[in-house]
C-alpha positions as CSV (number, residue, x, y, z in Angstrom):
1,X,61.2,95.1,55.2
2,X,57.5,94.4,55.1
3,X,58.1,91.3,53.0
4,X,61.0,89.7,55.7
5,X,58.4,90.6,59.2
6,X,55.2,88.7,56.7
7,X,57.7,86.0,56.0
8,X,58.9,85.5,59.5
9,X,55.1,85.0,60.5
10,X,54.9,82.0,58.5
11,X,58.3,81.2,59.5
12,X,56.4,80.6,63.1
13,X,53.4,79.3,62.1
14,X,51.1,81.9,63.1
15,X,47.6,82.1,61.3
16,X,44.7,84.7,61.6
17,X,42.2,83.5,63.6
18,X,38.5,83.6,61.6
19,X,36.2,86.5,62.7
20,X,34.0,84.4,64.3
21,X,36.2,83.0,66.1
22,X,38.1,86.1,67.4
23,X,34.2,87.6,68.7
24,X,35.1,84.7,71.5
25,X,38.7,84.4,72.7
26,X,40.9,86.9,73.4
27,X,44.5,86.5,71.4
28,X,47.2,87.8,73.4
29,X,50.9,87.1,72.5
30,X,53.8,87.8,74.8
31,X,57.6,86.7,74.3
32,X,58.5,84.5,76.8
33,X,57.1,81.3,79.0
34,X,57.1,80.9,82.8
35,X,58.9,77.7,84.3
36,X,55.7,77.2,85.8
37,X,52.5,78.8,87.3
38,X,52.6,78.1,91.6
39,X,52.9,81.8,92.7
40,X,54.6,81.0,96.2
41,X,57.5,79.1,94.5
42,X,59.1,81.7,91.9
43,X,60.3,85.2,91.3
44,X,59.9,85.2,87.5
45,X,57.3,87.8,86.0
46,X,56.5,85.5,82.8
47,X,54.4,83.1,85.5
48,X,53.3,86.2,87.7
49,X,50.8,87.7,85.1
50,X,49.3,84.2,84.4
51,X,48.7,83.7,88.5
52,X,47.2,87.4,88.5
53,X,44.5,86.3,86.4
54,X,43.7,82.8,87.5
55,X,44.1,83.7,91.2
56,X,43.0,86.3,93.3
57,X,45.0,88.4,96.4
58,X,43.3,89.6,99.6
59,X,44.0,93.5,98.5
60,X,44.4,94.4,94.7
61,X,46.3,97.4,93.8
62,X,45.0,100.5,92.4
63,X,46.3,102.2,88.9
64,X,48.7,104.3,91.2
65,X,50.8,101.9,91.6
66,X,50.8,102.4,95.6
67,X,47.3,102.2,97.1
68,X,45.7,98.9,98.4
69,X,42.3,98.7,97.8
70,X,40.0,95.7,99.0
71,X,39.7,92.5,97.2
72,X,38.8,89.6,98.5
73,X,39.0,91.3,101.7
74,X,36.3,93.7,102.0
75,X,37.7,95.8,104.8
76,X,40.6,95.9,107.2
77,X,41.4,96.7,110.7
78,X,45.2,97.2,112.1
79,X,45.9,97.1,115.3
80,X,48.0,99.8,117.3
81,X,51.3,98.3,117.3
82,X,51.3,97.1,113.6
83,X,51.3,93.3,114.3
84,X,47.7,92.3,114.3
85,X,45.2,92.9,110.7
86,X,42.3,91.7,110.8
87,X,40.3,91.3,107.2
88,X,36.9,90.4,107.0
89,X,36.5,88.5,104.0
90,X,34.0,88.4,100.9
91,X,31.2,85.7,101.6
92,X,30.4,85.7,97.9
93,X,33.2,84.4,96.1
94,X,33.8,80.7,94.6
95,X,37.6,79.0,92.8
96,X,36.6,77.5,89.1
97,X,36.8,74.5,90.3
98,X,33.1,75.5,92.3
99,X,34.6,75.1,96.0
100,X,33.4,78.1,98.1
101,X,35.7,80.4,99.6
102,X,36.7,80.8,103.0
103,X,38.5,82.2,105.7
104,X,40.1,78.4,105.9
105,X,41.6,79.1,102.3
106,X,43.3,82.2,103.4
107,X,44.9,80.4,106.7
108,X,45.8,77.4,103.9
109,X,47.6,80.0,101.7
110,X,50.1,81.0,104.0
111,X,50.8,78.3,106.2
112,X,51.9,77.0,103.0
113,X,53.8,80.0,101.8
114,X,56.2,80.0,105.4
115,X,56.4,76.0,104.9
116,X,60.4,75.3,104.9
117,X,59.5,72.3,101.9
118,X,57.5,74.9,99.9
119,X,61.1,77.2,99.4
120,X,59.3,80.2,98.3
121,X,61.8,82.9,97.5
122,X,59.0,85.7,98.0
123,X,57.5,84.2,101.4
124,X,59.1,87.5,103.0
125,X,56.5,89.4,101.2
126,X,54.1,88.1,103.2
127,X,55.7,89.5,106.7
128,X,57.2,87.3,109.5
129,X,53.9,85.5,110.2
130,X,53.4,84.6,113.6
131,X,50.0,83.0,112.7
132,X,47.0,83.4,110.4
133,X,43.9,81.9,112.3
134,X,40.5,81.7,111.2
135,X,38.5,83.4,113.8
136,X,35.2,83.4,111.6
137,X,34.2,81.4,108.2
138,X,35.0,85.0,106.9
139,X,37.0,86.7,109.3
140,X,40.9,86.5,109.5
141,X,43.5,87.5,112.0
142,X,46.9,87.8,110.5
143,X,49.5,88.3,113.5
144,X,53.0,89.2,112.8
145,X,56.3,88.7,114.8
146,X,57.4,92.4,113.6
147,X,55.5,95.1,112.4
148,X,56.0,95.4,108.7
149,X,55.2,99.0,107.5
150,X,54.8,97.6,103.7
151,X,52.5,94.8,104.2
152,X,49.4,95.5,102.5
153,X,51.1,96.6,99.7
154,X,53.1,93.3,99.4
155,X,49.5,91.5,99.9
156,X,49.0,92.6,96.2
157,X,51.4,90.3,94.6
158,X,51.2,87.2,92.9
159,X,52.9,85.6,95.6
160,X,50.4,86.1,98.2
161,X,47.3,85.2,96.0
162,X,44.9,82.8,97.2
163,X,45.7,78.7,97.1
164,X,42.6,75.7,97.3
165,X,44.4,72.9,99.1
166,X,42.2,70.3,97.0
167,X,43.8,71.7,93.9
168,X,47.5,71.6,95.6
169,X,47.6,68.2,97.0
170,X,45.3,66.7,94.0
171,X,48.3,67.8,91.8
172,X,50.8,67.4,93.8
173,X,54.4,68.2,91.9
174,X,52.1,68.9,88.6
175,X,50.4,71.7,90.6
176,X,51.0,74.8,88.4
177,X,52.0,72.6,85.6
178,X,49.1,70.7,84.4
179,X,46.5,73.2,86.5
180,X,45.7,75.3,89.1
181,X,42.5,76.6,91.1
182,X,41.7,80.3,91.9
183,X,39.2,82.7,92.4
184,X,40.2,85.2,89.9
185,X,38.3,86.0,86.4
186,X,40.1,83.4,84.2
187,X,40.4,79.7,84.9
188,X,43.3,77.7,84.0
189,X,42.6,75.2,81.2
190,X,46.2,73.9,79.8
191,X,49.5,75.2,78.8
192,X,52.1,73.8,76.3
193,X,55.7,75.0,77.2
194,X,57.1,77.4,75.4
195,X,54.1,77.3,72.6
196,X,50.4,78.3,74.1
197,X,48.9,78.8,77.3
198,X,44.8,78.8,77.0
199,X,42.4,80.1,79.7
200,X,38.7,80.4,80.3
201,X,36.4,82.6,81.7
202,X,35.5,82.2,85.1
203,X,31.5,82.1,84.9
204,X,30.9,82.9,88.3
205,X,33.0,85.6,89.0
206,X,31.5,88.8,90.2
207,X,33.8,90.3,92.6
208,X,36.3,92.2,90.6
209,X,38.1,95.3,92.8
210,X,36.7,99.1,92.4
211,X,39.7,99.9,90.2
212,X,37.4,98.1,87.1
213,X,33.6,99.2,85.7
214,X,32.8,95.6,85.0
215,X,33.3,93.5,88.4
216,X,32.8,90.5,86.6
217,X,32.5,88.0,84.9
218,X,35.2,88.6,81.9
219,X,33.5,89.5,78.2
220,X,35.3,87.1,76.8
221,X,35.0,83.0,76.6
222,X,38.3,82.4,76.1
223,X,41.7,83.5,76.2
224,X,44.8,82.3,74.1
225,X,48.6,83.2,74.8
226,X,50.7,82.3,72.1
227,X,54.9,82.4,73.2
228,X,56.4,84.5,69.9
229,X,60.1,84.6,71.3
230,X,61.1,86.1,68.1
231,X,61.0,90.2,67.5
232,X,60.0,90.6,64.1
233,X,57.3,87.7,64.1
234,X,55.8,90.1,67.3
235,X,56.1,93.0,65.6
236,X,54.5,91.7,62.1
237,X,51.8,89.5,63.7
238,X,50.6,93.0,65.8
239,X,50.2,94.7,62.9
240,X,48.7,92.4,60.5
241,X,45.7,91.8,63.5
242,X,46.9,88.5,64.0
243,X,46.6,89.0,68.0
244,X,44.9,91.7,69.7
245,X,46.8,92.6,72.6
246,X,50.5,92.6,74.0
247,X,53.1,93.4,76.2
248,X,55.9,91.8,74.5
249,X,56.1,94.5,71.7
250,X,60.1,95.2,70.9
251,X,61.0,98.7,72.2
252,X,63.0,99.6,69.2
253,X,59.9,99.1,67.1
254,X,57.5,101.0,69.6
255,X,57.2,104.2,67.0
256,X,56.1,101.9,64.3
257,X,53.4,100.8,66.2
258,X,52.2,104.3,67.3
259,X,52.3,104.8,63.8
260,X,50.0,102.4,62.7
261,X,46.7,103.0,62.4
262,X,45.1,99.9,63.3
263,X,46.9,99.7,66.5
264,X,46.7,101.8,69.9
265,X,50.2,102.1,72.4
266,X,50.1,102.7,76.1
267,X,51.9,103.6,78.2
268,X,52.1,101.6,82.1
269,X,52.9,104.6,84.5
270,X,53.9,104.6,87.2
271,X,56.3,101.9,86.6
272,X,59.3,101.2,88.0
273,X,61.8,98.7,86.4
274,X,64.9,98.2,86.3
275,X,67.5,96.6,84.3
276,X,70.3,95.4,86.0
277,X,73.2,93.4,86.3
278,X,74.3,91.4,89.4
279,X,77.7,90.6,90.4
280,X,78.1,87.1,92.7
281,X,80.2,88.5,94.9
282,X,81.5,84.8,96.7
283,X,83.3,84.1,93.1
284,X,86.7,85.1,93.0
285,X,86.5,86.9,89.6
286,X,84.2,90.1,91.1
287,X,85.0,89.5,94.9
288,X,86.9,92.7,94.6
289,X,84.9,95.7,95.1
290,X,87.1,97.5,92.6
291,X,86.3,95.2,89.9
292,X,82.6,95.8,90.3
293,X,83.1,99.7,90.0
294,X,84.9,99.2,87.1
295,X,83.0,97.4,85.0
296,X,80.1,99.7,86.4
297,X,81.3,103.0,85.0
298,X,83.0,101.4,82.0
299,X,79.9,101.8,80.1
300,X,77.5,104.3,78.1
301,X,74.1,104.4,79.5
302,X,72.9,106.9,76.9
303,X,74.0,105.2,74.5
304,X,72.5,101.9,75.0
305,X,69.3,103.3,75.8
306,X,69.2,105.2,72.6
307,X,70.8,102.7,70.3
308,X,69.2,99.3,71.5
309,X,65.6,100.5,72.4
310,X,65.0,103.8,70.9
311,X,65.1,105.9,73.9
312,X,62.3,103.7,75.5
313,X,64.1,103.9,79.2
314,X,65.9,105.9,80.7
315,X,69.7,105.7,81.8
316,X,69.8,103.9,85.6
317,X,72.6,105.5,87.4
318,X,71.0,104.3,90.6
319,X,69.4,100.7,92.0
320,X,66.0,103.0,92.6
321,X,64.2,104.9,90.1
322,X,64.0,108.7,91.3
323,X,60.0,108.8,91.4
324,X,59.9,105.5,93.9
325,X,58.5,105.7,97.4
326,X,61.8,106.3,99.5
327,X,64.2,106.7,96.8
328,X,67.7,108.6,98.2
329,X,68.9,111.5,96.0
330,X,72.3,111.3,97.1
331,X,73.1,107.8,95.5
332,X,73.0,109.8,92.3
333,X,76.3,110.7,92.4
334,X,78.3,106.9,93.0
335,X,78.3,105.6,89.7
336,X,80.1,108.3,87.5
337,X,81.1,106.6,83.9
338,X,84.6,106.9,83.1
339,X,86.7,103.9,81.2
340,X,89.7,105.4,81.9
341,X,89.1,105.6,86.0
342,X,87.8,102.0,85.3
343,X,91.4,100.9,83.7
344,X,93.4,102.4,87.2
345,X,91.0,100.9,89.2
346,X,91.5,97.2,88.0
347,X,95.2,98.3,87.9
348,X,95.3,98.4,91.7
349,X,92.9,95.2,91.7
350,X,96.4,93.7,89.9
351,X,94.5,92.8,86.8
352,X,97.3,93.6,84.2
353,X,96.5,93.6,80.3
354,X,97.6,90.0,78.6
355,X,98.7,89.7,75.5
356,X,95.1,89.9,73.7
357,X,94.2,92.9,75.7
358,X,92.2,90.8,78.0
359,X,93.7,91.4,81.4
360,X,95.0,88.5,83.6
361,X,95.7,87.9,87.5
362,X,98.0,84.9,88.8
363,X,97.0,83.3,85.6
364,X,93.5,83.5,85.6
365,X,91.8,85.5,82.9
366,X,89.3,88.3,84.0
367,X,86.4,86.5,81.9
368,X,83.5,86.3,84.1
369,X,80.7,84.0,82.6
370,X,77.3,86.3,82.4
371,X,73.8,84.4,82.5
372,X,70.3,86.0,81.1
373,X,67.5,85.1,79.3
374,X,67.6,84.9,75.4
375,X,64.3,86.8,74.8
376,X,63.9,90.7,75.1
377,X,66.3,93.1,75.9
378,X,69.0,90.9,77.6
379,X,70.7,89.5,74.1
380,X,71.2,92.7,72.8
381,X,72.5,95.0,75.8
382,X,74.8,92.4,76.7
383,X,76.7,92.1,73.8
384,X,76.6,95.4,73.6
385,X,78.1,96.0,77.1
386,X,80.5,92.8,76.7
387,X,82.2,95.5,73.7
388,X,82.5,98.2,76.4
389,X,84.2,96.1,78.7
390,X,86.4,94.4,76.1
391,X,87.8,98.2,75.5
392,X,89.1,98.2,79.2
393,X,90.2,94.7,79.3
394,X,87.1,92.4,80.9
395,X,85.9,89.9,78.7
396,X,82.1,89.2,79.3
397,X,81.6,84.9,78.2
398,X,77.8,85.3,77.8
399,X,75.5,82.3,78.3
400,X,71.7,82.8,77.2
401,X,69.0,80.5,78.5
402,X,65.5,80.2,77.3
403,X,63.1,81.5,79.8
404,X,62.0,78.3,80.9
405,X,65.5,77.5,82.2
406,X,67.2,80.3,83.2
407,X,65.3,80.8,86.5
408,X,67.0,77.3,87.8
409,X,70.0,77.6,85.8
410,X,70.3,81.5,87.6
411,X,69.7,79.5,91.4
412,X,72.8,77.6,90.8
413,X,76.6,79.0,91.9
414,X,78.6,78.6,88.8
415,X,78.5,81.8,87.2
416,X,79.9,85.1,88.4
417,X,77.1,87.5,86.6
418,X,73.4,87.6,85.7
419,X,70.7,89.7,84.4
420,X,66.8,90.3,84.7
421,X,65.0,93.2,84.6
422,X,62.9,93.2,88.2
423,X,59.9,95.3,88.5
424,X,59.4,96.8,92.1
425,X,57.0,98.8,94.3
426,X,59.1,101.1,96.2
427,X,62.6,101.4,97.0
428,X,62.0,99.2,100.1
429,X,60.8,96.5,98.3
430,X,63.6,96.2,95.8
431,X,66.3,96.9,98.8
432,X,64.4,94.1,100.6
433,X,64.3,91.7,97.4
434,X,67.9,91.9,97.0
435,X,70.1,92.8,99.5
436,X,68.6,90.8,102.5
437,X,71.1,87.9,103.8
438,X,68.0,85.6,104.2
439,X,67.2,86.4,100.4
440,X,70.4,84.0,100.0
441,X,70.6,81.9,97.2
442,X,67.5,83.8,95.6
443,X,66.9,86.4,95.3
444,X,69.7,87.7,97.0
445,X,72.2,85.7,94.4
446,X,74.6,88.2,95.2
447,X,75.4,85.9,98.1
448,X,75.5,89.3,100.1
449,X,76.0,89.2,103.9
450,X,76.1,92.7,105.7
451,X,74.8,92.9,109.3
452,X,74.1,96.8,109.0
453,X,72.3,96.1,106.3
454,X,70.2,93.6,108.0
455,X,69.7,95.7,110.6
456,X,68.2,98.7,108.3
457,X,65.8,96.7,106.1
458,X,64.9,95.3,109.4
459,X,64.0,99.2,110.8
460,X,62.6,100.0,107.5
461,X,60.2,96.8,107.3
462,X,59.2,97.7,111.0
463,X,59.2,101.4,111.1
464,X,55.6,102.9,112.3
465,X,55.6,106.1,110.7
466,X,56.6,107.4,107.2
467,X,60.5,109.4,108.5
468,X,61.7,106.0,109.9
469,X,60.9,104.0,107.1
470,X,62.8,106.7,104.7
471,X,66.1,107.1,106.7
472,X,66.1,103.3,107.0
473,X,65.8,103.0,103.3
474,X,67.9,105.6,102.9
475,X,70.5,103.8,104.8
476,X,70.6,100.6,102.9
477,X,71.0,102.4,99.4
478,X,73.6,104.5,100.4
479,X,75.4,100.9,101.8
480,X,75.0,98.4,98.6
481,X,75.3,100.9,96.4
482,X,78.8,102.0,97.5
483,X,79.8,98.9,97.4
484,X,78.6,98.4,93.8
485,X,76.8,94.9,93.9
486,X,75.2,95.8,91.1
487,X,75.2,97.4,87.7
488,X,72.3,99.5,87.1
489,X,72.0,100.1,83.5
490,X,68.2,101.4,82.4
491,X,64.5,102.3,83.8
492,X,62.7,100.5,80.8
493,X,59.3,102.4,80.0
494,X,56.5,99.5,79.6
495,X,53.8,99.4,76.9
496,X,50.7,97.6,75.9
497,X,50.4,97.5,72.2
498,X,46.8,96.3,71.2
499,X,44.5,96.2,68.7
500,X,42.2,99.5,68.0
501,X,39.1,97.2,68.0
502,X,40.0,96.2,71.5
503,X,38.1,98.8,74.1
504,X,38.9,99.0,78.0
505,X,42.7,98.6,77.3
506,X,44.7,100.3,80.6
507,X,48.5,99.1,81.0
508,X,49.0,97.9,84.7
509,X,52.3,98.2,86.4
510,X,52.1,95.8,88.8
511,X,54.8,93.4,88.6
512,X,56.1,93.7,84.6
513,X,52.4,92.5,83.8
514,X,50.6,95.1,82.0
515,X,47.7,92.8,81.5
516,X,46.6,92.5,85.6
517,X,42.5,91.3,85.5
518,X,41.3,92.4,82.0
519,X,37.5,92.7,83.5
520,X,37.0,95.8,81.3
521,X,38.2,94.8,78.1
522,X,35.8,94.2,75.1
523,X,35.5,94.2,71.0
């Protein structure tokens, strides 16, 4: 075994980096590549760690997981009927690219965001936005249409960090491609697809968020991300000290690494994500609500989780893991795995076994074509969950993409399944994500349209106290879960595996990242 993982190093290429050498830059491997790196115009975590450290958001979020704590806003004021913040800004802090910033910057940023031509599928995390104005060169006054009871929080994500317009319309379609401008620690310097992204520090930074004991700037000159799609290369160039930090570390290989004594594992908690599978409900094949419940309880839980990543996760019977803000208890008890119940129930869907076992309807074969992404966890649970389903007569027709692809190959129509795992904040922000009809095409690829539901992520995102929000959440579980538009299948525990000689290592959980500023790590 340890001469096939040393041989599938070489197989990629990878080489130790001289001591020297390794004093300098940070080497940091991870397992897939981003499409690209604007924040505003993507959903896909591979690009939202990379914007996290080049760019910086007007609240960062503490360790908790739920507590905004100034940023590039110093302090906050919100105004009685929860439509009105105003943030008074930092007057210290500068992009890489020297420009100062300003209040202007912050107006920029999400003017740009709501703009119909910009398309971002996150601009809801950002409120309905009635108008950003700059009242001062450091003061900002950020009027909504609708109170929106989870807005500071949302202000912590990569898709409300902070944009130079020089940068944008200098690089116009290349912007996040071949660069990008931000305030955060690490400046972007160039990034080859699927291979290498390299970053620099930020010299003048000096405004990291309380959370850290360094504010700045990084210890480190420079920072290398290698792309190592491929397990055992990951798991044999951690512990030979090739790299010396990761988040892309194969669950099923997790003990090893706790075992090893030049390495250190941690643990990101809380964290709170989930993989899933979602149905397209406009395609014929899974229009049928029975359908969906069938191929939802068809399947072992347990027994993926213990077979395919070691009992990293935990089995998801619901959308929302049971420690989120505003998760229902009584969803616990929809999904109830049973293949025979399954079999009636695409009996009555008239779905009738063909002669392969592989059932048939008007003569139309109950194959529905399944899209993921061919690194990490996907490959393996599908194929597994494509054998449960074969056993009651579905036959999964599995597509992988590469993770540069499958974000626009997942915005097109012609499939009837897909899978990520999404990492969320609260059960309002993953009920808001997916199951709002102005989410449509994405994120909301279920192409799901359900005025209730409207209206209660509409109560939830406006309520003014802590009981409306929850029976408005509530609400909206209770709905899409019953009418299974999803298959929940695991909570996937998240690690950082790094190198011993690495100090100030602490997993983040914002967003799938793990690695969110890296202002305290050192050799």
């Amino acid at each position: 075994m340890k001469n096939s993982i040393l041989g599938s190093i070489l197989a990629v290429g990878l080489a130790a980096m001289p001591l020297a050498a390794a004093a300098q830059t940070l080497n940091v491997m991870r397992a897939t590549d981003a499409p690209h790196f604007d924040g505003q115009r993507t959903t896909w975590s591979p690009s939202s760690d990379i914007v996290n450290m080049i760019q910086d958001t007007l609240v960062a979020l503490d360790w908790d997981g739920k507590t905004p704590i100034p940023y590039l806003a110093k302090s906050w004021e919100v105004s009685a009927d929860g439509k009105t913040y105003t943030f008074q800004l930092r007057d210290d802090v500068t992009f890489c690219s020297g420009k100062k910033f300003t209040a202007e910057d912050v107006v920029y940023t999400f003017n740009r965001l709501k703009a119909p031509e910009t398309r971002g599928p996150y601009a809801w995390r950002a409120g309905e936005i009635k108008e950003v104005r700059a009242t001062g060169p450091y003061t900002v006054s950020y009027e909504l249409n609708a109170p929106y009871s989870e807005l500071l929080l949302q202000l912590t994500m990569f898709t409300n960090t902070i944009h130079n317009k020089d940068s944008v319309e200098a690089l116009g379609k290349d912007y996040g491609v071949n660069g990008i401008d931000g305030t955060g620690p690490w400046c972007f310097v160039a990034w080859r697809p699927r291979t290498q992204i390299d970053l620099k520090r930020h010299d003048a930074y000096r405004w990291g968020p309380s959370m850290y004991t360094n504010k700045g700037p990084v210890k480190f000159e420079k920072m290398v991300i290698k792309i190592v799609p491929e397990e055992s290369s990951r798991v044999a160039a951690m512990l030979s000290g090739q790299f010396d930090y990761t988040s892309g570390f194969p669950s099923a290989f997790i003990a090893q690494a706790k075992a090893a004594p030049m390495l250190q594992v941690q643990q990101a908690k809380p964290n709170f994500q989930l993989l899933y599978y979602g149905y397209k409900t406009t395609r014929p094949l899974v229009a049928d609500r029975r359908v969906r419940e069938a191929m939802n309880i068809a399947i072992n839980r347990a027994e993926l989780v213990k077979g395919i990543l070691a009992g990293n996760a935990d089995p998801a019977y619901t959308y929302v893991d049971p420690d989120a803000l505003d998760y229902d208890p009584a969803t616990a008890s929809i999904i109830k795995e049973d293949a025979e119940r399954a079999k009636r129930l695409l009996d009555e869907a008239g779905w009738k076994p063909g002669a392969d076992g592989i059932r048939e309807k008007d003569g139309v074969k109950l194959a529905p074509k399944v899209y993921y992404t061919s690194a990490g966890n996907s490959p393996k649970v599908s194929e597994a969950i494509q054998g449960y389903l074969r056993k009651i007569g579905v036959d999964w027709r599995l597509h992988p993409w590469d993770s540069t692809i499958a974000p626009i190959k997942m915005g097109e129509q012609d499939y009837e399944i897909w899978t990520v795992t999404v990492p969320y904040l609260a059960a309002g922000d993953l009920m808001n994500i997916y199951f709002d009809s102005k989410n449509i095409p994405t994120p909301n690829r279920m192409n799901y349209r359900d005025e209730e539901t409207d209206r209660l992520l509409a109560a939830g995102r406006m309520a003014l106290n802590d009981a409306d929000r929850t029976k408005a959440y509530f609400g909206v579980q209770q709905r899409v879960m019953h009418e299974h538009l999803m298959m929940p299948v695991m909570n996937i525990n998240m690690y950082t595996v790094s190198n011993k000689k690495l100090k100030g290592v602490r997993p983040h959980m914002i967003y799938q990242n793990t690695f969110y500023k890296g202002l305290d790590l050192s050799f």
